[in-house]
KEKE-3310 file (N, C-alpha, C; in steps of 0.2 Angstrom, whole numbers, plus 5000, padded with zeros to 4 digits):
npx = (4902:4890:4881:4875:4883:4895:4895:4893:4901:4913:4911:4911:4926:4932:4928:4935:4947:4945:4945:4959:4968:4960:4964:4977:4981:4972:4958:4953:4961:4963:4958:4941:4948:4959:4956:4949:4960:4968:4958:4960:4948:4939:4934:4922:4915:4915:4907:4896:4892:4895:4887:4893:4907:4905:4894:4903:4913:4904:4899:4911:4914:4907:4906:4921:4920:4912:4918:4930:4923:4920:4931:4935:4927:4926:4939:4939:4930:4938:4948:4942:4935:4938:4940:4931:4928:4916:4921:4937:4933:4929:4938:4947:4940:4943:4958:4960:4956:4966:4977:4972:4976:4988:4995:4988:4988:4983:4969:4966:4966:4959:4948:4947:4946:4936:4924:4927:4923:4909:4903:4906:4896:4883:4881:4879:4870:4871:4874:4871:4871:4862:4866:4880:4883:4873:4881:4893:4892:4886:4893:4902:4901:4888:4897:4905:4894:4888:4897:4902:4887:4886:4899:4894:4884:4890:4899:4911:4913:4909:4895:4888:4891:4888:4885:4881:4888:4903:4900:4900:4912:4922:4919:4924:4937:4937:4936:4946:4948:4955:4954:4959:4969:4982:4987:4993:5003:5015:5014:5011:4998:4994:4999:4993:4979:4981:4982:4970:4964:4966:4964:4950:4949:4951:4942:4930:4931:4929:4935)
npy = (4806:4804:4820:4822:4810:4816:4828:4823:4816:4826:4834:4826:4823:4836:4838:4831:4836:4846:4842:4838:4848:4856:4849:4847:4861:4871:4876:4889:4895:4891:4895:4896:4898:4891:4878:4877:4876:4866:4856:4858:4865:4880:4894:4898:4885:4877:4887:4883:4870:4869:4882:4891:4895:4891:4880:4871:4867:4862:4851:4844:4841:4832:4820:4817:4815:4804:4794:4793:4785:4774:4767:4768:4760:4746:4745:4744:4734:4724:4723:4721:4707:4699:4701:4700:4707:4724:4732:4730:4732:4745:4754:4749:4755:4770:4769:4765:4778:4788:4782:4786:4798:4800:4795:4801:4817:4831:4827:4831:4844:4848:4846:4852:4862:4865:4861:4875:4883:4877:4883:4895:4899:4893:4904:4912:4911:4904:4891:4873:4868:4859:4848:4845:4842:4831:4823:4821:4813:4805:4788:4784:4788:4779:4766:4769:4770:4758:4749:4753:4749:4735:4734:4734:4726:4713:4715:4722:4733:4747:4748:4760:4769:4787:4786:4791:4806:4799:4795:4809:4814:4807:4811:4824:4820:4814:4825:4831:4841:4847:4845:4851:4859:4866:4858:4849:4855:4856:4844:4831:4834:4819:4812:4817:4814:4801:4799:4804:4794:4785:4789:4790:4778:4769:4776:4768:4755:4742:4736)
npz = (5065:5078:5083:5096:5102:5101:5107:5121:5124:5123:5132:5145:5142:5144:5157:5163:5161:5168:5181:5183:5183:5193:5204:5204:5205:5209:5212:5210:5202:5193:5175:5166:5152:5151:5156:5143:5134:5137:5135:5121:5115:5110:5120:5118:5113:5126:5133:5127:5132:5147:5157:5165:5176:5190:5185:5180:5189:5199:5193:5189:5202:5205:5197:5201:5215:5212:5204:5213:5226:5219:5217:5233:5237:5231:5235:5249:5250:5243:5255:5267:5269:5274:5288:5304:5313:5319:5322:5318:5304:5301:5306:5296:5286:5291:5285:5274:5269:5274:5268:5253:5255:5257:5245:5237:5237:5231:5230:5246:5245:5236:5241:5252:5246:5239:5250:5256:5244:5245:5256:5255:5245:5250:5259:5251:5243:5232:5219:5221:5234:5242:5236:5234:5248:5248:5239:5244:5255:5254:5250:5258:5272:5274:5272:5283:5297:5295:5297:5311:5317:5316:5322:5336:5337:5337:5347:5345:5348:5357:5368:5371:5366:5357:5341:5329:5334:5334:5320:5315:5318:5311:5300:5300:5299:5288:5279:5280:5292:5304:5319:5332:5333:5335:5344:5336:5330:5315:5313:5298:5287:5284:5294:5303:5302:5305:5319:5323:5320:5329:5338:5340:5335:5347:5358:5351:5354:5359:5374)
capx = (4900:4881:4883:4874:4887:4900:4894:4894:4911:4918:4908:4915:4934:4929:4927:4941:4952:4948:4947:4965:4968:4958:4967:4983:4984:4966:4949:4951:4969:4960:4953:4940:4951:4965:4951:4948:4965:4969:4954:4958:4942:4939:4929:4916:4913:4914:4901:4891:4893:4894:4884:4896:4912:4901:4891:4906:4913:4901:4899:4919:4915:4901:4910:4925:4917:4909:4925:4933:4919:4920:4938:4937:4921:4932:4945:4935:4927:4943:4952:4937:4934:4942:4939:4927:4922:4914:4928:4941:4929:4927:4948:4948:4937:4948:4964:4961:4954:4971:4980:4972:4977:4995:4995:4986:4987:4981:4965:4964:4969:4955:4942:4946:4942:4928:4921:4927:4918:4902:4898:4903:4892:4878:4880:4875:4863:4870:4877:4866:4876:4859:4868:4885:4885:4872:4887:4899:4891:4880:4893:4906:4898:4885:4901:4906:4890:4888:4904:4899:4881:4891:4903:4890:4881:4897:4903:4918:4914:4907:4886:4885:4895:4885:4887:4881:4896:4909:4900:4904:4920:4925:4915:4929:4943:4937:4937:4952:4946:4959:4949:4963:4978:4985:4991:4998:5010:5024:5011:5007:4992:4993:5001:4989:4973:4981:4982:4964:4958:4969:4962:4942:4948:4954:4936:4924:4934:4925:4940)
capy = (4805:4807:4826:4820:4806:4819:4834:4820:4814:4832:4836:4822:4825:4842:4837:4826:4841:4850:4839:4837:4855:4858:4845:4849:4866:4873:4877:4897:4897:4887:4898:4892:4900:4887:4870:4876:4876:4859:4851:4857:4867:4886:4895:4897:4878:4876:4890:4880:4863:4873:4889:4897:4890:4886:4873:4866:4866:4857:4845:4843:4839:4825:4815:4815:4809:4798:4791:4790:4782:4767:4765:4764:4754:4741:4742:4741:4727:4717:4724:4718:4702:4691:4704:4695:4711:4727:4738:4730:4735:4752:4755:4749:4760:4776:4769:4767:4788:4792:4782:4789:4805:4801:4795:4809:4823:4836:4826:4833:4851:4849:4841:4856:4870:4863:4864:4881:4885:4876:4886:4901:4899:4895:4912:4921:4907:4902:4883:4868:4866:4853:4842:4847:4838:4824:4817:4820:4809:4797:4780:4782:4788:4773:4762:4768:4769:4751:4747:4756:4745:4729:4731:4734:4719:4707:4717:4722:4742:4747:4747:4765:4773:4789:4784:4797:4806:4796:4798:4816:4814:4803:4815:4828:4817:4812:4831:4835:4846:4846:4848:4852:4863:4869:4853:4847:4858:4853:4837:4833:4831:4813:4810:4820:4811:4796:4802:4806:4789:4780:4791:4789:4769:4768:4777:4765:4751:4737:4730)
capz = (5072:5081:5085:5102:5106:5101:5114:5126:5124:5125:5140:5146:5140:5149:5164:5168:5161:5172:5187:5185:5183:5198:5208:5202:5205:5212:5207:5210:5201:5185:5173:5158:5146:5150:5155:5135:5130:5137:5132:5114:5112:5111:5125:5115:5114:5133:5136:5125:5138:5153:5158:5168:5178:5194:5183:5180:5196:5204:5188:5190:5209:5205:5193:5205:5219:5207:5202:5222:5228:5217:5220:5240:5239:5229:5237:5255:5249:5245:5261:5272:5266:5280:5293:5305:5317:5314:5323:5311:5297:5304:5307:5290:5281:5292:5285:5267:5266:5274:5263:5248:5253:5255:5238:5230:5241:5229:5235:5250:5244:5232:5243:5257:5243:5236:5256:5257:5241:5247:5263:5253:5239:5254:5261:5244:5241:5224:5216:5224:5240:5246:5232:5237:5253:5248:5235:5246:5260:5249:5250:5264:5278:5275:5276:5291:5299:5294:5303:5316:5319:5314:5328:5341:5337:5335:5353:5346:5346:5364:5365:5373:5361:5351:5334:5326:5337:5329:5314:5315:5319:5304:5293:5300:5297:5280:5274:5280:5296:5312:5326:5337:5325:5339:5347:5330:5325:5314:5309:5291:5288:5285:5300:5309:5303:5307:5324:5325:5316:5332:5343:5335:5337:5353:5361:5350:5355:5366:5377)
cpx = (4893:4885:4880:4882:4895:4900:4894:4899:4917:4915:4912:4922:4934:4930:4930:4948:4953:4947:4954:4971:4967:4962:4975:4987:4977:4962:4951:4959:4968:4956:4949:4944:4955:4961:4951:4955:4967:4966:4954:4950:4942:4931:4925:4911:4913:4911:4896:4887:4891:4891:4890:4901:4907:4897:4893:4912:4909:4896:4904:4917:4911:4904:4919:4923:4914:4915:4931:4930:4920:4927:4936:4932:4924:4937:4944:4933:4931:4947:4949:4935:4933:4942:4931:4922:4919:4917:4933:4939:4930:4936:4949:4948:4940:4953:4965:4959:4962:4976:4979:4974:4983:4997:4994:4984:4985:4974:4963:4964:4962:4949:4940:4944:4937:4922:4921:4921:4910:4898:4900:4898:4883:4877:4876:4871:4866:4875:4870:4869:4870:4866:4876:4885:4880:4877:4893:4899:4886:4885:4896:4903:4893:4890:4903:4900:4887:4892:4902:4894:4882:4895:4898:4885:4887:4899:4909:4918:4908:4899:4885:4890:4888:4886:4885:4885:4902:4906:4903:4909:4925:4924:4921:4935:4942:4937:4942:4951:4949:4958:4952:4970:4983:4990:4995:5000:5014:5020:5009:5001:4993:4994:4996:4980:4975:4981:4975:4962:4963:4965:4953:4943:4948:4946:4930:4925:4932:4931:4938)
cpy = (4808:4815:4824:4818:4812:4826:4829:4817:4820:4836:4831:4822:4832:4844:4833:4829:4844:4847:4838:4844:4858:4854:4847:4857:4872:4876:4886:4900:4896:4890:4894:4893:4893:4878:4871:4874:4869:4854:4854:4860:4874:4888:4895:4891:4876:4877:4885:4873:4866:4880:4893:4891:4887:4882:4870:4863:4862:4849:4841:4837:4832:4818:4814:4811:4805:4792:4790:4786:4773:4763:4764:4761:4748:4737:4741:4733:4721:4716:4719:4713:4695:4696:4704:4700:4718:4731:4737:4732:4744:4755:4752:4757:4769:4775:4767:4777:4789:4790:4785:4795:4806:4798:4799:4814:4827:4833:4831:4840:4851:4847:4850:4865:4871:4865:4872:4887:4886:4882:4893:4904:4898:4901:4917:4917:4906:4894:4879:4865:4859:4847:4843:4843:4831:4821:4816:4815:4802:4787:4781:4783:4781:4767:4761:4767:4762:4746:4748:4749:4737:4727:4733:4728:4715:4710:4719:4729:4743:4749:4756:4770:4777:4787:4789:4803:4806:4796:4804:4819:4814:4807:4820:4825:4815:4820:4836:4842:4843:4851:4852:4854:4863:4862:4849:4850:4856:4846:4837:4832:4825:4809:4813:4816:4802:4794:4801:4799:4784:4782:4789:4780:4765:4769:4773:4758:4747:4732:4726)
cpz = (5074:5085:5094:5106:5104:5107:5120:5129:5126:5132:5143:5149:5145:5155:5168:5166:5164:5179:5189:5187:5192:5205:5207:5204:5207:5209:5206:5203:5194:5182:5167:5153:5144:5152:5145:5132:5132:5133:5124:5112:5114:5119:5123:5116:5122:5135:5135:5130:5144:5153:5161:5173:5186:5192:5183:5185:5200:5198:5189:5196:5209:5202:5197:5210:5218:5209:5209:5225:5225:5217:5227:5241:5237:5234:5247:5256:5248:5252:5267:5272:5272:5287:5298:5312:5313:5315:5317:5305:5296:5305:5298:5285:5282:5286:5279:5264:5269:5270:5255:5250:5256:5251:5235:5235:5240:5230:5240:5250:5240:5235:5249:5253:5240:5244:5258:5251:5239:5250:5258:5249:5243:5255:5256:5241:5233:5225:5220:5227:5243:5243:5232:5242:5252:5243:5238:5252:5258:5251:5257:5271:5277:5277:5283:5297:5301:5299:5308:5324:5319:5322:5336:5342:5338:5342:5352:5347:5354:5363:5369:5372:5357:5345:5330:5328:5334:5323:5310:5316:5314:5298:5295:5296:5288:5272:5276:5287:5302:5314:5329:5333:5329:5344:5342:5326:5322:5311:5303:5293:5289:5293:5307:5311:5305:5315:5326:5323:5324:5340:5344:5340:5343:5359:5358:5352:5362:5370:5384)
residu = (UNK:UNK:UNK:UNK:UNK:UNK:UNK:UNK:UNK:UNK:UNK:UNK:UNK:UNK:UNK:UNK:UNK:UNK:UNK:UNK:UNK:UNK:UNK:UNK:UNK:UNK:UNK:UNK:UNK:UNK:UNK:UNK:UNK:UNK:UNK:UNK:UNK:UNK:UNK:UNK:UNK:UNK:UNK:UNK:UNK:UNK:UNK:UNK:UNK:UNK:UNK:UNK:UNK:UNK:UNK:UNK:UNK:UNK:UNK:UNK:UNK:UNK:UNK:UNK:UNK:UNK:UNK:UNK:UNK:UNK:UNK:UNK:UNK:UNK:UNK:UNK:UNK:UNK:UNK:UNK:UNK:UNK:UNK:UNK:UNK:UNK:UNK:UNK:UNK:UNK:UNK:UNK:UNK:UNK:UNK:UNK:UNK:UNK:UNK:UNK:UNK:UNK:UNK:UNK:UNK:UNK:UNK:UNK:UNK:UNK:UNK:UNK:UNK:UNK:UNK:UNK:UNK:UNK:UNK:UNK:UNK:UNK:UNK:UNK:UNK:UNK:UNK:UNK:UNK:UNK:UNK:UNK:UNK:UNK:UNK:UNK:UNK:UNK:UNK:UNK:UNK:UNK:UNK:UNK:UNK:UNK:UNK:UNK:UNK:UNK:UNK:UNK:UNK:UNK:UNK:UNK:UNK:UNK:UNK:UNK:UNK:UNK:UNK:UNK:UNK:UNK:UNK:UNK:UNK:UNK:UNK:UNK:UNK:UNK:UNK:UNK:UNK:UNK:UNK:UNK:UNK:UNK:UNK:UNK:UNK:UNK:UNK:UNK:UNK:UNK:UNK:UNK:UNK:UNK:UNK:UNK:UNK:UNK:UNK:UNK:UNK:UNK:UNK:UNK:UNK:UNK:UNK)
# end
């Protein structure tokens, strides 16, 4: 085997060992010892792949959102298909992120540590938090935004509507951030962002 296509394949294998790990059970709780021991490889060889776990931390974090994105864009694209305004587009694109994240819940446990991580890692100036929040806003927010300028053209979403606003609303709801804790006690999550995505649709809503 090409010693290339083989360091490529184990970086690889790598890093979808420990995404699951990380998701599974959290980034701070998953040491390289035990990403090595899953992926079948000695620490040594993983140093060699990765510099250090925050390289692979935010390698992990790339190729996941890599690999979500392409899923809810899919599955956007068939849901919306026959959806003739730009509100129902826009109420779509909420109600597929909260179903992913009462399917894969460790999702959201993983999405909300990795932001914890981020701004920590800002503070003391180390990782490359610019590229931290550009991969994490690169397709969806365009989605919605898109939705957004669609139902305002088409009338279905109200013309004196901020949109950037509600973009930063959705950008909460999409990372797991409840604005208002205090008034949903006792709610799961899921149930809580479904709450905020009803409340979201109800203010952009052209009746």
């Amino acid at each position: 085997m090409d010693q290339s296509f083989e360091r490529s394949m184990n970086i690889q294998h790598v890093i979808l060992t420990a995404r699951e790990l990380f998701i599974e059970q959290g980034i701070a709780n998953t040491t390289i010892h035990q990403i090595a021991q899953e992926a079948q490889l000695s620490d040594m060889s993983l140093y060699r792949y990765f510099q250090n776990k925050q390289t692979l931390i935010e390698q992990v974090w790339d190729d996941a959102l890599d690999f979500f994105y392409k899923k809810y864009q899919k599955q956007f694209a068939e849901e919306t298909k026959d959806l003739p305004t730009g509100y129902e587009r826009f109420m779509k694109s909420m109600e597929l992120y909260i179903r992913a994240y009462a399917k894969h819940p460790g999702w959201l446990s993983y999405t909300r540590e990795m932001f914890h991580y981020a701004n920590s890692a800002m503070k003391t100036n180390r990782g490359q938090n610019s590229n931290f929040y550009e991969n994490l806003y690169r397709n969806i927010p365009k989605t919605v935004l898109a939705t957004l300028e669609d139902g305002v053209k088409d009338g279905s979403i109200r013309p004196d509507i901020n949109i950037f606003g509600v973009y930063q609303m959705v950008n909460n709801l999409y990372t797991g951030t409840n604005i208002y804790k205090y008034l949903t006690e006792g709610m799961s999550d899921v149930d809580m962002f479904t709450y905020t995505a009803e409340i979201i649709g109800s203010y952009v809503k052209n009746s």
